[in-house]
LUMDREN-104702 format. One record per residue: residue number from 0; residue in three letters; x, y, z of N, C-alpha, C in turn. Coordinates in steps of 0.1 Angstrom, whole numbers, plus 5000, padded with zeros to 4 digits. Layout:
# residues N
<NUM,"ALA",<X,Y,Z>,<X,Y,Z>,<X,Y,Z>>
...
//
This chain:
# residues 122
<0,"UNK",<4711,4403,4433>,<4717,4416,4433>,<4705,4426,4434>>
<1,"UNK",<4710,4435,4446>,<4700,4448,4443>,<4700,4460,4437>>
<2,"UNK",<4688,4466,4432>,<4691,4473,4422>,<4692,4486,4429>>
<3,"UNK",<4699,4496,4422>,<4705,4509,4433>,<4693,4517,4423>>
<4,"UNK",<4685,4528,4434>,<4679,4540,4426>,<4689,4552,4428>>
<5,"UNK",<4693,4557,4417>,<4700,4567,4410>,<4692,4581,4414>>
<6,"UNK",<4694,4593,4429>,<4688,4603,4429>,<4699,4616,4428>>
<7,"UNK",<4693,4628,4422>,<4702,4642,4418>,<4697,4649,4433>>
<8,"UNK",<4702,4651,4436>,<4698,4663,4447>,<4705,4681,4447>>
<9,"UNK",<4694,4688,4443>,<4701,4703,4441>,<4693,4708,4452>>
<10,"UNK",<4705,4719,4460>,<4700,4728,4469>,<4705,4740,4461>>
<11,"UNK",<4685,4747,4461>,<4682,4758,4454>,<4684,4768,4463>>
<12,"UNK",<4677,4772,4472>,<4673,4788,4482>,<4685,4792,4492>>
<13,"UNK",<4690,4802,4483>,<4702,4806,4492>,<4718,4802,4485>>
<14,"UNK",<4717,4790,4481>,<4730,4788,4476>,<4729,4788,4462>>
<15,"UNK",<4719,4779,4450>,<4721,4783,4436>,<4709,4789,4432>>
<16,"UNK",<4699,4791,4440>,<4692,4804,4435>,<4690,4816,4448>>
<17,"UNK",<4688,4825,4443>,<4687,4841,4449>,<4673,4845,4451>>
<18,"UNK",<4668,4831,4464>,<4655,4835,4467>,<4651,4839,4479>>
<19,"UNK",<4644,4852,4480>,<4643,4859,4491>,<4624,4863,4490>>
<20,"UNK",<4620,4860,4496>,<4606,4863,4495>,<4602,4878,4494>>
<21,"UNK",<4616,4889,4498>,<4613,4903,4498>,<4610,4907,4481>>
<22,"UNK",<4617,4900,4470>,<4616,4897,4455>,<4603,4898,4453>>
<23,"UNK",<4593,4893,4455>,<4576,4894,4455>,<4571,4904,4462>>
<24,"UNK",<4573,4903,4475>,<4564,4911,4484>,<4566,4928,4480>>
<25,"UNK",<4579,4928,4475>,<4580,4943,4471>,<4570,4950,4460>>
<26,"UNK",<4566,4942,4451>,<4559,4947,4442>,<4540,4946,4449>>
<27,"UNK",<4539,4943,4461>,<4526,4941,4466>,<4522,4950,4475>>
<28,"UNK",<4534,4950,4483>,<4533,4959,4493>,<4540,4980,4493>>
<29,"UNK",<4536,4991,4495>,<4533,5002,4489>,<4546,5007,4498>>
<30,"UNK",<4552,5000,4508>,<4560,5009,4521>,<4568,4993,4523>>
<31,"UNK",<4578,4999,4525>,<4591,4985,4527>,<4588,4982,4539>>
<32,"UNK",<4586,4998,4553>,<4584,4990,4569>,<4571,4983,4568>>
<33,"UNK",<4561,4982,4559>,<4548,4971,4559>,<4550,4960,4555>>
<34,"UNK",<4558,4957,4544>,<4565,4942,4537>,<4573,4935,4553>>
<35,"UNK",<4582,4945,4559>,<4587,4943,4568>,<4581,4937,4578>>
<36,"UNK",<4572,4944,4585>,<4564,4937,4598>,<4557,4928,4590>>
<37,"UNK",<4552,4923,4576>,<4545,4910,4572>,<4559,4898,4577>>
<38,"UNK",<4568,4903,4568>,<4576,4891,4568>,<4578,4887,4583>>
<39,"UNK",<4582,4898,4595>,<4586,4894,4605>,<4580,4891,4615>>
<40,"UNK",<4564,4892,4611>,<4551,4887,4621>,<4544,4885,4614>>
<41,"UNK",<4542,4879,4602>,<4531,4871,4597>,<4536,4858,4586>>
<42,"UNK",<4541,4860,4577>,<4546,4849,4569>,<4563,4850,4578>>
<43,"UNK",<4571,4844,4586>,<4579,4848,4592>,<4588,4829,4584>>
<44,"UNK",<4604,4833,4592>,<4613,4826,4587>,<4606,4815,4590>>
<45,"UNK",<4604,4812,4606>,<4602,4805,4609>,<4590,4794,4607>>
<46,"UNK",<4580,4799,4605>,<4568,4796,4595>,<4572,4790,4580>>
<47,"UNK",<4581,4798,4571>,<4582,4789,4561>,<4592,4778,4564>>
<48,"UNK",<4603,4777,4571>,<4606,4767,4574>,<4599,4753,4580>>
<49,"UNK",<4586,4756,4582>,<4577,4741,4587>,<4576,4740,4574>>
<50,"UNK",<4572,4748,4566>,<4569,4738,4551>,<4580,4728,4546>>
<51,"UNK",<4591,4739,4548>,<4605,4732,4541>,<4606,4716,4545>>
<52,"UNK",<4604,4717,4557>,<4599,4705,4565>,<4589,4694,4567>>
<53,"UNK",<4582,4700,4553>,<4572,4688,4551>,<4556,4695,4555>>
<54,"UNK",<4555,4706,4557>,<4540,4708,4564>,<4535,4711,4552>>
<55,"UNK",<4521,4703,4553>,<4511,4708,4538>,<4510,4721,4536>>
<56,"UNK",<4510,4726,4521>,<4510,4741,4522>,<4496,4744,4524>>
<57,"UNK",<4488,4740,4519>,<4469,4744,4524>,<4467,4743,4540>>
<58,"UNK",<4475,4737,4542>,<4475,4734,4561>,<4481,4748,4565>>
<59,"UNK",<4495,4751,4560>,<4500,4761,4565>,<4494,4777,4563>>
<60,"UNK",<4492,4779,4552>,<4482,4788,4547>,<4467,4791,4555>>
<61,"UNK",<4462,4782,4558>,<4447,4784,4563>,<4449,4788,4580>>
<62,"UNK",<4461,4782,4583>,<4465,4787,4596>,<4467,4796,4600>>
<63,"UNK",<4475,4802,4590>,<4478,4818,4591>,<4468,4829,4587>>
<64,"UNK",<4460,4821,4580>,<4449,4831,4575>,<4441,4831,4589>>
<65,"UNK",<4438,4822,4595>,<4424,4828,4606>,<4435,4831,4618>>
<66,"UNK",<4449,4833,4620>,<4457,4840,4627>,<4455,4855,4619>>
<67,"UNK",<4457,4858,4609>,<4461,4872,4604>,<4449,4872,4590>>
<68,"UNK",<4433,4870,4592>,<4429,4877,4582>,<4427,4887,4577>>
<69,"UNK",<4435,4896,4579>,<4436,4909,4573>,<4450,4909,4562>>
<70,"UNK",<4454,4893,4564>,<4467,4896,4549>,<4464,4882,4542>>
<71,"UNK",<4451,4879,4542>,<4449,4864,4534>,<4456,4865,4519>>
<72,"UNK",<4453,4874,4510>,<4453,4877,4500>,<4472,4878,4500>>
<73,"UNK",<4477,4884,4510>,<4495,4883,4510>,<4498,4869,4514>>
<74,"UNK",<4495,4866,4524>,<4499,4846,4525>,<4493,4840,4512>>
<75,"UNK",<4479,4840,4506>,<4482,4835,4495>,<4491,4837,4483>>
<76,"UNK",<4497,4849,4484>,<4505,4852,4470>,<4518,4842,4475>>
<77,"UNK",<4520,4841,4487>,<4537,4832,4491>,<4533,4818,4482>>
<78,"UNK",<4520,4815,4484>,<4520,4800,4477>,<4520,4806,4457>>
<79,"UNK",<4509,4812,4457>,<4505,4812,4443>,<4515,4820,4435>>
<80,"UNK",<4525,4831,4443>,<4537,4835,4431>,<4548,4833,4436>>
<81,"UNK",<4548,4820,4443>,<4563,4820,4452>,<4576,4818,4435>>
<82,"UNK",<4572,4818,4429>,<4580,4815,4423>,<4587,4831,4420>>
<83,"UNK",<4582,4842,4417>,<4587,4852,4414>,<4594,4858,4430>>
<84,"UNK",<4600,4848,4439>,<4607,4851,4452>,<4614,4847,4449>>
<85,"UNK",<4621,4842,4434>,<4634,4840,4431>,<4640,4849,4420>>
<86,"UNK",<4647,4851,4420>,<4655,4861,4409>,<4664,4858,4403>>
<87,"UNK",<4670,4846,4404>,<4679,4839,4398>,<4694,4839,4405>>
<88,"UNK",<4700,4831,4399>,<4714,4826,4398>,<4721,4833,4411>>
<89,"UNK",<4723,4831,4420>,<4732,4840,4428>,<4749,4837,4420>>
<90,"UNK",<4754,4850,4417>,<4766,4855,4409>,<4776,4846,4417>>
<91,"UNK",<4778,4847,4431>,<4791,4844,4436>,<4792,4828,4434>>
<92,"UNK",<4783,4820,4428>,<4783,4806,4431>,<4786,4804,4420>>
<93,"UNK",<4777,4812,4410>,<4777,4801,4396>,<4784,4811,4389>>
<94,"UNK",<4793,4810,4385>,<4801,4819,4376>,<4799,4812,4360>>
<95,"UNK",<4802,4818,4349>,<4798,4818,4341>,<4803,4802,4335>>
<96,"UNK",<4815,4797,4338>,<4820,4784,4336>,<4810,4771,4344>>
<97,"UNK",<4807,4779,4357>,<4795,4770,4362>,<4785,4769,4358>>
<98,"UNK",<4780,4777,4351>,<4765,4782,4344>,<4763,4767,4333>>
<99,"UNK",<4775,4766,4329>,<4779,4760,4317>,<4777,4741,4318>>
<100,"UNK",<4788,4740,4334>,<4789,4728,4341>,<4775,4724,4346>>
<101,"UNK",<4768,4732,4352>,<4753,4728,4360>,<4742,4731,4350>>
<102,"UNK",<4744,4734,4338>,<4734,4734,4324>,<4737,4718,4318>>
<103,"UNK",<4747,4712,4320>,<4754,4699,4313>,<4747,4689,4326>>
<104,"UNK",<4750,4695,4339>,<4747,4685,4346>,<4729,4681,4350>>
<105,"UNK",<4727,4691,4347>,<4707,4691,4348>,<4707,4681,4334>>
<106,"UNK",<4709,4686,4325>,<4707,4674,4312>,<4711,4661,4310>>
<107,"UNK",<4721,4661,4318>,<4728,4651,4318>,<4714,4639,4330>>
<108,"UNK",<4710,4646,4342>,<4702,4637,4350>,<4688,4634,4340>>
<109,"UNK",<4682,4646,4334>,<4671,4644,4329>,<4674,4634,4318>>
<110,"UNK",<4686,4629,4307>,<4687,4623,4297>,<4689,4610,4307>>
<111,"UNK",<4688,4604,4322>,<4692,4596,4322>,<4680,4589,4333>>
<112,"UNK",<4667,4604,4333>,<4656,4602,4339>,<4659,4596,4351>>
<113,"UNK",<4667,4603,4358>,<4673,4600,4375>,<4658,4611,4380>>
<114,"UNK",<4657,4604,4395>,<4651,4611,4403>,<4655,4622,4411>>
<115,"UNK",<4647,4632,4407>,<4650,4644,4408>,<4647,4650,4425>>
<116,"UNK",<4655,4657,4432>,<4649,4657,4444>,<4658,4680,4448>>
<117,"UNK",<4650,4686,4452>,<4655,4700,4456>,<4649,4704,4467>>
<118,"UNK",<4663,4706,4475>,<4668,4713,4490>,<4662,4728,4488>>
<119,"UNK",<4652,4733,4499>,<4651,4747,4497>,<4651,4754,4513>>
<120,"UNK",<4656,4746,4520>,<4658,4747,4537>,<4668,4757,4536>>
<121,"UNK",<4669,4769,4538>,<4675,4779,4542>,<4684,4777,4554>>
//
């Protein structure tokens, strides 16, 4: 008999979390049309989606730095504070009964030490 591995898979960005990279860059950048032209010519959708996709992030970062070193210091913050590019919960998904359901079901994988795997492909 073979043995089955037991994996959870949560897709976070966009559907159960409220991550938008404009969340960070706002507090870095002094003028919205500058955050603007970074996101849409320098850290661009398309660029984070190679990572999503598996590209090293030191690979993707160094690439864009000797394309755009005049924003090293802003491509590194995507790696080093990507996390404050989330803001939590998007309201229309997880309503407060869900809050409750997907707080049981996270505990429920970690109490059963299932392999953990998260979708962030936009």
């Amino acid at each position: 008999m073979t043995a089955l591995t037991s994996v959870a898979v949560f897709d976070l960005g966009g559907v159960l979390i409220d991550w938008n990279p404009r969340h960070l860059y706002r507090k870095l950048f002094e003028h919205e049309v500058d955050m603007e032209h970074f996101l849409a010519n320098v850290c661009t959708t398309e660029w984070n989606l190679q990572q999503d996709a598996g590209r090293n992030f030191a690979e993707a970062g160094a690439a864009l730095k000797r394309e755009h070193p005049g924003y090293a210091d802003m491509i590194d913050a995507w790696f080093e504070r990507f996390d404050e590019m989330m803001a939590g919960p998007i309201a229309r998904v997880i309503r407060k009964h869900r809050v409750r359901m997907m707080d049981q079901l996270i505990r429920s994988v970690e109490d059963k030490n299932l392999t953990r795997f998260m979708l962030t492909l936009r």
